[in-house]
MARDO-205253 format. One record per residue: residue number from 0; residue in three letters; chain; x negated, y negated, z negated of N, C-alpha, C in turn. Coordinates in nm, 2 decimals, m for minus. Last residue first. Layout:
% MARDO-205253
  loro  vopa  vexlum     n.u     n.v     n.w    ca.u    ca.v    ca.w     c.u     c.v     c.w
   NUM   ala       A       X       Y       Z       X       Y       Z       X       Y       Z
...
% end
This chain:
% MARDO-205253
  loro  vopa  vexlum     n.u     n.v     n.w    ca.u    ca.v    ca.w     c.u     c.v     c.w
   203   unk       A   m9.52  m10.22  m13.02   m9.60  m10.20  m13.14   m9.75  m10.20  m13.10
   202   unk       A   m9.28  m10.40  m12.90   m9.41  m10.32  m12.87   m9.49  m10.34  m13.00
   201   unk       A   m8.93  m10.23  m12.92   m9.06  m10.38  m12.93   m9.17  m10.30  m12.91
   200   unk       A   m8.73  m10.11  m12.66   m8.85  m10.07  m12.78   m8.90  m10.18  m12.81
   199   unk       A   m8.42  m10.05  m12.46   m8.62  m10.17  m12.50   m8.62  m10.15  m12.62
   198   unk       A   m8.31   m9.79  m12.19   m8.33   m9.87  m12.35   m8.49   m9.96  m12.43
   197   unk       A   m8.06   m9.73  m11.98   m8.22   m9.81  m12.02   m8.21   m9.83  m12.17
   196   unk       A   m7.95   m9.48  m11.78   m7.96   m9.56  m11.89   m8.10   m9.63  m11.91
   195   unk       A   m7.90   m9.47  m11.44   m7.95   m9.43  m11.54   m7.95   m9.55  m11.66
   194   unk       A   m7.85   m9.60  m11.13   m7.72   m9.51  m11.25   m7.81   m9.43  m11.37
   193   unk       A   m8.08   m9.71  m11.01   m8.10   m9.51  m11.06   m8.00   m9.45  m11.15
   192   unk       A   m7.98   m9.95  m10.97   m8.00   m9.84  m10.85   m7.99   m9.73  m10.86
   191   unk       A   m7.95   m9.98  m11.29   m7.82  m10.00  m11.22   m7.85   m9.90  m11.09
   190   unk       A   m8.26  m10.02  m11.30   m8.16   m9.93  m11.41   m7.95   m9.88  m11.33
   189   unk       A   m8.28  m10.17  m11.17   m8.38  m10.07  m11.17   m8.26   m9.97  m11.23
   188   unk       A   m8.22  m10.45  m11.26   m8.21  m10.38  m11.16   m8.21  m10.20  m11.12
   187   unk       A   m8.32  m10.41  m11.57   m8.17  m10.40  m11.54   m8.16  m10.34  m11.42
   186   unk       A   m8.59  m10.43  m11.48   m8.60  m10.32  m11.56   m8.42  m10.29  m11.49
   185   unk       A   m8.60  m10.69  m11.38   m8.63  m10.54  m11.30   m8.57  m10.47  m11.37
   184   unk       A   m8.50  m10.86  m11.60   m8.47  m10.85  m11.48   m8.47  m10.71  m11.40
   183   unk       A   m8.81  m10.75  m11.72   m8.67  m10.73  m11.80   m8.53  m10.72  m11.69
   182   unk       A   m9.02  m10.86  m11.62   m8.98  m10.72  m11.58   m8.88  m10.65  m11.64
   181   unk       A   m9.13  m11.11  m11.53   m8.95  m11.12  m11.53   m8.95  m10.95  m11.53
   180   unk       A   m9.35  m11.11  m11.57   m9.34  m11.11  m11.44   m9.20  m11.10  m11.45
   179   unk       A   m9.68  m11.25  m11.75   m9.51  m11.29  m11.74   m9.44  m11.26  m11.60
   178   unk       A   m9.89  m11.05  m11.79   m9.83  m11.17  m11.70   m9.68  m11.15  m11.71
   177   unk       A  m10.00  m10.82  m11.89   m9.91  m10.91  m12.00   m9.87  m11.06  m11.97
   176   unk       A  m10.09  m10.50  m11.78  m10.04  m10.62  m11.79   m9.98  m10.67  m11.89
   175   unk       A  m10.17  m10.26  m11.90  m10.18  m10.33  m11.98  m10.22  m10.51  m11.90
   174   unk       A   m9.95  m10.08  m11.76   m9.96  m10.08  m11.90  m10.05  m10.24  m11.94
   173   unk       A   m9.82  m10.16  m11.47   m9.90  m10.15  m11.56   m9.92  m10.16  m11.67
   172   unk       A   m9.49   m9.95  m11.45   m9.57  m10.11  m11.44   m9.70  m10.07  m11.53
   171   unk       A   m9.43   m9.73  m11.49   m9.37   m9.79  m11.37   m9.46   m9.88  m11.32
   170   unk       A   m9.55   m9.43  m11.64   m9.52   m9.61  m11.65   m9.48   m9.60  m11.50
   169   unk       A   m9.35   m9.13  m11.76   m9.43   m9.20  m11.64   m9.39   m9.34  m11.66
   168   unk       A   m9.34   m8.89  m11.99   m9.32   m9.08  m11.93   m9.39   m9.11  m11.83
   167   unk       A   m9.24   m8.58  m11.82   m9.23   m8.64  m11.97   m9.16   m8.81  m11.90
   166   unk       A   m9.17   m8.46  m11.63   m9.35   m8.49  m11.61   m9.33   m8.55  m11.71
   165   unk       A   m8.91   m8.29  m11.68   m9.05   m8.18  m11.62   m9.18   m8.27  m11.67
   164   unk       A   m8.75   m8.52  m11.73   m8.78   m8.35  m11.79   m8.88   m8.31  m11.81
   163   unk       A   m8.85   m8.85  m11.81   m8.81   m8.74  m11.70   m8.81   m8.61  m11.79
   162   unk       A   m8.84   m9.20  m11.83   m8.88   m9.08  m11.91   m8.79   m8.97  m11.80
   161   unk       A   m9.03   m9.47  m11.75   m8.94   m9.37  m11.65   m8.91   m9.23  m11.74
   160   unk       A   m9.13   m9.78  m11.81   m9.18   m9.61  m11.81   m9.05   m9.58  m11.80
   159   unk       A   m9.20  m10.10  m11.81   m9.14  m10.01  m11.77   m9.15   m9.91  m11.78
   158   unk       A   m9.36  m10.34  m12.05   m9.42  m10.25  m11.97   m9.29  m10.15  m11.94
   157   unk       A   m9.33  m10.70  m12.03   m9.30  m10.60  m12.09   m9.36  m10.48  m12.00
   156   unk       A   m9.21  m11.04  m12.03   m9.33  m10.95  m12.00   m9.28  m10.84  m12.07
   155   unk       A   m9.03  m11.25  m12.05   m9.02  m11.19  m11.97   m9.14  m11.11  m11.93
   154   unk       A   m9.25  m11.39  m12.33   m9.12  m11.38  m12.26   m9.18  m11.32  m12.12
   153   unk       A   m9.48  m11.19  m12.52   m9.48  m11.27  m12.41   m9.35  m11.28  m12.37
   152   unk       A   m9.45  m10.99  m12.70   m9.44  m11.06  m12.77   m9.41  m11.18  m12.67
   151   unk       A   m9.31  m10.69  m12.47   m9.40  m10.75  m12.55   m9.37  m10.92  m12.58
   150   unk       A   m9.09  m10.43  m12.44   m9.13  m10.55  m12.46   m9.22  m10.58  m12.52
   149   unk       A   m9.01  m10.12  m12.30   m9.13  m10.14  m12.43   m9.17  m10.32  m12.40
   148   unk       A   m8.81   m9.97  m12.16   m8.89  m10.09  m12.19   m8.98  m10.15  m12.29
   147   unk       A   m8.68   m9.65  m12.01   m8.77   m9.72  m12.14   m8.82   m9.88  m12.13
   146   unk       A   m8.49   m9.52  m11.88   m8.60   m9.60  m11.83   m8.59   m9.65  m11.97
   145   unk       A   m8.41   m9.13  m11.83   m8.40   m9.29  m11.87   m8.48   m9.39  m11.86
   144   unk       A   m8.41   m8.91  m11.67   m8.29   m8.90  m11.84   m8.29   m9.10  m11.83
   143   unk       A   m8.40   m8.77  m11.41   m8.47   m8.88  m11.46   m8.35   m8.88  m11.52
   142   unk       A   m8.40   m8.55  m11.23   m8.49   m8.50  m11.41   m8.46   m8.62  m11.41
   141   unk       A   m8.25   m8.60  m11.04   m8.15   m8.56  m11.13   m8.24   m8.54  m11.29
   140   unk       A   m8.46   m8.75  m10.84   m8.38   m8.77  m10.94   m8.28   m8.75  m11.06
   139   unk       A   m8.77   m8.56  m10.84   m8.62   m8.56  m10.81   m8.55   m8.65  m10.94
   138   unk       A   m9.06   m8.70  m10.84   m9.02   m8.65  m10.91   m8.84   m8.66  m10.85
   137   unk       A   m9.42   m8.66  m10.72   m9.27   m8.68  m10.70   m9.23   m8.58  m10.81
   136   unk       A   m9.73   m8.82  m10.70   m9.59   m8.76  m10.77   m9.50   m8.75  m10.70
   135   unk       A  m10.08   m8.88  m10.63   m9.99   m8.88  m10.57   m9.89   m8.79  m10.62
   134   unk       A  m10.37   m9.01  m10.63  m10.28   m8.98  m10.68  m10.12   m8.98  m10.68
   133   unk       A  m10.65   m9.06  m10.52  m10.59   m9.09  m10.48  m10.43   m8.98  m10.50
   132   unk       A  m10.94   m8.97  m10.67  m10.89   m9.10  m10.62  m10.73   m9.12  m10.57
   131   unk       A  m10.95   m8.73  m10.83  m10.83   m8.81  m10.83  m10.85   m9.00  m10.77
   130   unk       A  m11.20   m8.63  m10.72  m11.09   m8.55  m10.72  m10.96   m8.66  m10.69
   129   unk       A  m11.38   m8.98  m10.61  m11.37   m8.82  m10.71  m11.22   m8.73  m10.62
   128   unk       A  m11.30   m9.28  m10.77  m11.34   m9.17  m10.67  m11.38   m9.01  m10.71
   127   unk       A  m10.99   m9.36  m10.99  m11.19   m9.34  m10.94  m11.23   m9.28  m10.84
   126   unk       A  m10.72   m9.42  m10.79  m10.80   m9.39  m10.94  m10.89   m9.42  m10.90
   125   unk       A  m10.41   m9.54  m10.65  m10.53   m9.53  m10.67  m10.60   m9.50  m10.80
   124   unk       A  m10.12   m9.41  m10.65  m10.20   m9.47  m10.75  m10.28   m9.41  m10.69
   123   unk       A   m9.77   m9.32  m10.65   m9.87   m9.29  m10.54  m10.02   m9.44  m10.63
   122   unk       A   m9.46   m9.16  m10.66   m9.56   m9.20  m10.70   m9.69   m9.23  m10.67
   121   unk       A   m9.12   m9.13  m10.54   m9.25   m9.09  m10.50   m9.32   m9.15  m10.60
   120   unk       A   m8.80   m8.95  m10.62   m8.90   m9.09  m10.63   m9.02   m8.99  m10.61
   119   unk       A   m8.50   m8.84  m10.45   m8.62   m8.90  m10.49   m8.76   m8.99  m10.45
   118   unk       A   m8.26   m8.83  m10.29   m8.25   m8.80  m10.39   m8.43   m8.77  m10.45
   117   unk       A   m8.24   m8.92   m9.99   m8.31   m8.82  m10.06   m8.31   m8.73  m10.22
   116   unk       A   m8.14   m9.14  m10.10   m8.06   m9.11   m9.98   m8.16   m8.91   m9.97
   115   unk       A   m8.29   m9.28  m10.25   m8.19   m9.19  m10.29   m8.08   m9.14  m10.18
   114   unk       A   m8.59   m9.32  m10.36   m8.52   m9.29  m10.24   m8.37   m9.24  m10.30
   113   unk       A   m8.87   m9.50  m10.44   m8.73   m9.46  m10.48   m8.63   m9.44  m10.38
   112   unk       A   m9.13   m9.57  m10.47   m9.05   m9.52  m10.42   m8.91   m9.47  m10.45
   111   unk       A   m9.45   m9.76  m10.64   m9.30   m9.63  m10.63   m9.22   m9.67  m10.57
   110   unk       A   m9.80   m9.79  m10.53   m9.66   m9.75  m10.50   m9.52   m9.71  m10.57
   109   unk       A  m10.11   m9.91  m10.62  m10.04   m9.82  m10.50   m9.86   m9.86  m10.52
   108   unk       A  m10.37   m9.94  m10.85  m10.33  m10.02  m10.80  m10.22   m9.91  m10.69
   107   unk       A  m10.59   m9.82  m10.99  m10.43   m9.87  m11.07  m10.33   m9.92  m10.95
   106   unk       A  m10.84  m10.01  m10.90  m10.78   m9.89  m10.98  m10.68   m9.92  m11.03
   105   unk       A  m10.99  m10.14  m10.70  m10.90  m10.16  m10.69  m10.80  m10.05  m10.78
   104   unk       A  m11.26  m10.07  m10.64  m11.20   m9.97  m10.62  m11.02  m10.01  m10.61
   103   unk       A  m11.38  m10.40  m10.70  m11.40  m10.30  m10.59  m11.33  m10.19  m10.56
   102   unk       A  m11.23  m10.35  m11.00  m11.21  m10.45  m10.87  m11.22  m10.41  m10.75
   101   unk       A  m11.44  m10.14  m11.11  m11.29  m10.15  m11.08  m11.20  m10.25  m11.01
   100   unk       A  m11.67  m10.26  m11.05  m11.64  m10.14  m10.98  m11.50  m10.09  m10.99
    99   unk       A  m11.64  m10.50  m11.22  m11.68  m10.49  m11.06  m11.64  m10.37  m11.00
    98   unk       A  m11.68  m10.38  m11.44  m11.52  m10.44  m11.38  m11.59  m10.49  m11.28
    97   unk       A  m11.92  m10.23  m11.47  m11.77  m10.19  m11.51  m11.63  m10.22  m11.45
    96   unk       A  m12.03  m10.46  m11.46  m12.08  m10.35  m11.36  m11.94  m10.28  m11.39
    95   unk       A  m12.00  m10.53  m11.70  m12.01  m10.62  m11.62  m11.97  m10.55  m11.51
    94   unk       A  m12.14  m10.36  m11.86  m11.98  m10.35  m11.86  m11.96  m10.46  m11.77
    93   unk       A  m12.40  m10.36  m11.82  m12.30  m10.26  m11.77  m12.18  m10.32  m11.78
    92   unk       A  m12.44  m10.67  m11.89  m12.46  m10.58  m11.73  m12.38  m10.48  m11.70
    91   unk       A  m12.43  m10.61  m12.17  m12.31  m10.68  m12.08  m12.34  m10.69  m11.96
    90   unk       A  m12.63  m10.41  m12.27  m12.48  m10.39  m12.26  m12.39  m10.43  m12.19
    89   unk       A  m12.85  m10.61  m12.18  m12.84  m10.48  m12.07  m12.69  m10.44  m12.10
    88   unk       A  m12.76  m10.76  m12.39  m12.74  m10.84  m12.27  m12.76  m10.73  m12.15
    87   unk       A  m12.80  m10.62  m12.58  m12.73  m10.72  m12.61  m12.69  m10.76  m12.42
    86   unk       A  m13.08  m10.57  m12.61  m12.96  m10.51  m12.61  m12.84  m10.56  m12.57
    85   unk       A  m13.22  m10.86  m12.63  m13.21  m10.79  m12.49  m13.10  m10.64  m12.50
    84   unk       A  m13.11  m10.96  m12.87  m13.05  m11.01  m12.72  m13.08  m10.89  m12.65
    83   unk       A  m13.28  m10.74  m13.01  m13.12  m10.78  m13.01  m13.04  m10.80  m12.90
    82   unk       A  m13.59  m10.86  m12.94  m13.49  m10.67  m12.89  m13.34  m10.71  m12.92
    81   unk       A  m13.55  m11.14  m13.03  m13.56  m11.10  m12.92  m13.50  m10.92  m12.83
    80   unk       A  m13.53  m11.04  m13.31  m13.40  m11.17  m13.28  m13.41  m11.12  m13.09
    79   unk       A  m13.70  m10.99  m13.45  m13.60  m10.90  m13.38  m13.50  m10.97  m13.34
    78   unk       A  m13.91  m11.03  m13.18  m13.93  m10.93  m13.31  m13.86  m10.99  m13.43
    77   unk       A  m13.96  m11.25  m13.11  m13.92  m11.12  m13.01  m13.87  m11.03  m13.11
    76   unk       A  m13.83  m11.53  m13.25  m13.96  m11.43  m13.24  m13.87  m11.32  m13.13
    75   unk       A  m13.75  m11.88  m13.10  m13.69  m11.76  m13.13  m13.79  m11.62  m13.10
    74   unk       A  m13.90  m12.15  m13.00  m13.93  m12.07  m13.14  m13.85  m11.96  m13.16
    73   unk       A  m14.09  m12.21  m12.72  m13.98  m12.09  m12.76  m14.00  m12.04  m12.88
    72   unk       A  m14.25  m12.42  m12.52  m14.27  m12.39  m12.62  m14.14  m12.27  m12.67
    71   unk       A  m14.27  m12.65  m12.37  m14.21  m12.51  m12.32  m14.24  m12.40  m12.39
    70   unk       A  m14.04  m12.94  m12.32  m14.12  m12.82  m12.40  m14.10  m12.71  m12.35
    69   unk       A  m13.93  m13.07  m12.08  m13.99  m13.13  m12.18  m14.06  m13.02  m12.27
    68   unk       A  m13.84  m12.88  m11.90  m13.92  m12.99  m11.87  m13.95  m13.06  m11.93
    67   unk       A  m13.75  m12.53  m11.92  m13.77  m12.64  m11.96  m13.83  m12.75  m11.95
    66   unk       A  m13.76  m12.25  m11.78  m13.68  m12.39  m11.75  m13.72  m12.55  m11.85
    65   unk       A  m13.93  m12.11  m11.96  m13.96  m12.11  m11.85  m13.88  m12.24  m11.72
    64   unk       A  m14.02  m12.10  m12.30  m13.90  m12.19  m12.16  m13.93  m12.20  m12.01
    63   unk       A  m14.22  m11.88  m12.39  m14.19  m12.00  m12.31  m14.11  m11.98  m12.29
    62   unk       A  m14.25  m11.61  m12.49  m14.30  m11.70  m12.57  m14.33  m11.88  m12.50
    61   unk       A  m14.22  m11.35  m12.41  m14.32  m11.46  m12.35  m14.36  m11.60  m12.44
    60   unk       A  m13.98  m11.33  m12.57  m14.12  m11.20  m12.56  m14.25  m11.29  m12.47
    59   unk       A  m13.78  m11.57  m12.51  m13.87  m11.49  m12.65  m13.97  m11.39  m12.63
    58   unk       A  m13.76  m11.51  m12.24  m13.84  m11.60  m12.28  m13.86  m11.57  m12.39
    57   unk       A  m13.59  m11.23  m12.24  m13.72  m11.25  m12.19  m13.86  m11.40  m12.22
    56   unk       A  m13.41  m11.35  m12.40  m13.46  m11.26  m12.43  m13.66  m11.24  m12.35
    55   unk       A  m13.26  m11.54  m12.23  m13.36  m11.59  m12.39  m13.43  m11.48  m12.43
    54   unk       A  m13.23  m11.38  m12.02  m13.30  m11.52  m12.04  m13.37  m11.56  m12.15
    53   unk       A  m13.01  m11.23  m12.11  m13.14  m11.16  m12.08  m13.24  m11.28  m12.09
    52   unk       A  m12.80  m11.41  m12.18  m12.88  m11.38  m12.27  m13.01  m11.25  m12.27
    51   unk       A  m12.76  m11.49  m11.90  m12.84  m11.60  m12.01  m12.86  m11.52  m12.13
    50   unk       A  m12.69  m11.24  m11.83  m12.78  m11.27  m11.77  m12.83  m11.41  m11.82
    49   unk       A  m12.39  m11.21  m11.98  m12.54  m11.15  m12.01  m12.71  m11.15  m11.95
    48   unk       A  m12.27  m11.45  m11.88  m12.33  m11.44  m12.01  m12.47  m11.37  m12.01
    47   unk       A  m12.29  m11.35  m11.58  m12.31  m11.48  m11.59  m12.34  m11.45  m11.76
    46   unk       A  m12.08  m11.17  m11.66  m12.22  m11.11  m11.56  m12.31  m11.25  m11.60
    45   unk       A  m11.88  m11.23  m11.80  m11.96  m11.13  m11.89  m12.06  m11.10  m11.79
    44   unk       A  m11.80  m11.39  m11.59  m11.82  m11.44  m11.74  m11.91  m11.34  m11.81
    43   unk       A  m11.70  m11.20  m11.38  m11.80  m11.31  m11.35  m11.91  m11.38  m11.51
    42   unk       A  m11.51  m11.01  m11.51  m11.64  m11.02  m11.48  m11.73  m11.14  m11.44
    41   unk       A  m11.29  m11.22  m11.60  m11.41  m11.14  m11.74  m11.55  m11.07  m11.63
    40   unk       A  m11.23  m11.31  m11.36  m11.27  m11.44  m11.46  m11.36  m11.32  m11.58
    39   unk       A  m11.13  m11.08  m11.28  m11.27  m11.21  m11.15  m11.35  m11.24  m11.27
    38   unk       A  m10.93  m11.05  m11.47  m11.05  m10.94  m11.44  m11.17  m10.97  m11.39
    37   unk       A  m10.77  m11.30  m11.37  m10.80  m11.23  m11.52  m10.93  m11.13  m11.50
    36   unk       A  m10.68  m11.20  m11.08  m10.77  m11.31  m11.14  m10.85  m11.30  m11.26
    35   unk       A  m10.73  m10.88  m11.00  m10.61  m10.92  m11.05  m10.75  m11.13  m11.09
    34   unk       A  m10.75  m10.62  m10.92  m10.80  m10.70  m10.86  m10.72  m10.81  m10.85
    33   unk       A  m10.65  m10.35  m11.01  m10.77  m10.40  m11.09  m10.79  m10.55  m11.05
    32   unk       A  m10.33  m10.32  m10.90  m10.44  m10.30  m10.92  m10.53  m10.39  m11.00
    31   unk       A   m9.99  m10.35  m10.84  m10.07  m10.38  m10.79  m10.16  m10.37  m10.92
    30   unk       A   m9.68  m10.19  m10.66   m9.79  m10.17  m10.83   m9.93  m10.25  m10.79
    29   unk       A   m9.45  m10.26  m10.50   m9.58  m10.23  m10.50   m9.64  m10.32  m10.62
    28   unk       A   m9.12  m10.07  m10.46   m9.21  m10.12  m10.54   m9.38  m10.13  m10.54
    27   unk       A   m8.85   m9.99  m10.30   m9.00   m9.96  m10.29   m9.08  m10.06  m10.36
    26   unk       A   m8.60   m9.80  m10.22   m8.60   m9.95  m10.36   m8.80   m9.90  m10.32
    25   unk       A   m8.27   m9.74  m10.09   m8.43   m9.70  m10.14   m8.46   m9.88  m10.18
    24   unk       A   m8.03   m9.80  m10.05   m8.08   m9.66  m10.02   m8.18   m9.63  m10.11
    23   unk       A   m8.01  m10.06   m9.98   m7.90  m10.02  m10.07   m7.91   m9.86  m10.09
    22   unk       A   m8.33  m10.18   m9.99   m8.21  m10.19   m9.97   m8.14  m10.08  m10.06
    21   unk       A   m8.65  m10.37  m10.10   m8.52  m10.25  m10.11   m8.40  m10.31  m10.04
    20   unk       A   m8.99  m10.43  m10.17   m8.85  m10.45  m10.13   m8.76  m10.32  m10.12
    19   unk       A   m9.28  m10.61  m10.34   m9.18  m10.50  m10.28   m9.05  m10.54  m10.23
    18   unk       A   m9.36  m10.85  m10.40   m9.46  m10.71  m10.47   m9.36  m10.56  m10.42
    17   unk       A   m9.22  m11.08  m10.39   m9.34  m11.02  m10.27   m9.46  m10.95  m10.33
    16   unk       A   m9.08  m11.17  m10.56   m9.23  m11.19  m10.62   m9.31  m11.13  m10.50
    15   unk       A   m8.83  m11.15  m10.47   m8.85  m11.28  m10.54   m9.01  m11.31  m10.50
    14   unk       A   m8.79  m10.85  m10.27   m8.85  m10.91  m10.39   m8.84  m11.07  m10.36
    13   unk       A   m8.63  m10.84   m9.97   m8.74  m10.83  m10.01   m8.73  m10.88  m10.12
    12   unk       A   m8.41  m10.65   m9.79   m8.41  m10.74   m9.90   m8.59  m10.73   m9.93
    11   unk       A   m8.39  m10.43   m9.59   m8.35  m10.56   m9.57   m8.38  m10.63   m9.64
    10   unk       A   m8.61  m10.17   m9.46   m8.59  m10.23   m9.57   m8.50  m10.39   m9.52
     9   unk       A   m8.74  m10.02   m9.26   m8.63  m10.02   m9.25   m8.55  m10.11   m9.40
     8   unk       A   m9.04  m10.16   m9.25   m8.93  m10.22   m9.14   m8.80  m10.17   m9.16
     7   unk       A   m9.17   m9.93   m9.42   m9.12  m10.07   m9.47   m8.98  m10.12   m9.39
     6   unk       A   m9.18   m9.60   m9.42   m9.16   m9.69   m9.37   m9.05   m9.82   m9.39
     5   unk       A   m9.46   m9.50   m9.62   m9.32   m9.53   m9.63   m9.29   m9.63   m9.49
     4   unk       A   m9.69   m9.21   m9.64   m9.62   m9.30   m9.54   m9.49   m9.39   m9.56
     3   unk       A   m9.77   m8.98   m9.74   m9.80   m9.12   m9.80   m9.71   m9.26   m9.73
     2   unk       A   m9.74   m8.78   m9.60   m9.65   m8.78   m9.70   m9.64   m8.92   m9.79
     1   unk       A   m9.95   m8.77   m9.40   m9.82   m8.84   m9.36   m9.70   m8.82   m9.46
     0   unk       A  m10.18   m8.69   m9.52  m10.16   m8.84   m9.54  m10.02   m8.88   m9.49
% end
């Protein structure tokens, strides 16, 4: 674990966005994770859906509104409108269940490093539990050929990747953010620290 270790306190400059900082040495970037608003808002929504459409489901097979205070009557048959929903709504549990447990685990979420008083970059990512919960690169500076930007249709949004010798592309930024985080900005920065070329791709 003491390879995981960066120490912050010697850094002078901190980020705009208080997702990292650097000095004129080292550049430390924090990649942040599953546990993002956007992800709250589709689990809660797809937990909260599929549990009204267990609802109708279950009242179709009974054959009452169990809520209801004027009728309690339920013209939707079980047979097949009712098995539907209930498909229908065990699917959006799981996947419900899905982004809960990537919230909870917080996947995607850790570190890059950039040292060059060393002459390299670290990598460091949470995953699933298991083998690869907790995933951990280095790569020397001299393999790094170039930084890639792959822009998207969003101003100031875009995905970073690092192309190298040895480990090919490594993303920088999460792939499938699309918050407008100024990562064009970065990208220049980034590019200037690691005296490497950059070049932006549209996103296909």
């Amino acid at each position: 674990m003491s390879a995981l270790l960066v120490h912050v306190p010697k850094f002078i400059s901190w980020g705009s966005e208080k997702l990292g900082c650097r000095s004129q040495d080292a550049w430390l970037d924090i990649v942040p994770g599953s546990r993002k608003i956007i992800n709250l808002f589709w689990a809660s929504f797809t937990l909260l859906g599929s549990l009204g459409v267990l609802y109708i489901s279950v009242s179709s097979y009974y054959g009452r509104d169990f809520f209801s205070f004027i009728s309690s009557e339920f013209v939707i048959p079980f047979l097949t409108q009712g098995v539907t929903l209930t498909f229908y709504g065990i699917a959006g549990l799981f996947l419900s269940l899905h982004w809960w447990l990537l919230i909870f685990w917080n996947v995607g979420s850790g570190y890059n490093f950039f040292d060059k008083k060393n002459r390299m970059v670290c990598f460091f990512r949470y995953g699933f539990p298991g083998t690869y919960r907790r995933i951990f690169l280095r790569v020397r500076m001299e393999d790094i050929q170039s930084l890639i930007l792959q822009a998207n249709p969003e101003p100031s949004s875009g995905v970073l990747y690092m192309q190298t010798r040895e480990q090919g592309t490594i993303p920088l930024t999460p792939v499938d953010d699309r918050t407008p985080c100024n990562v064009i900005q970065k990208a220049w920065d980034l590019s200037r620290f690691l005296s490497v070329p950059m070049e932006i791709v549209p996103y296909s």
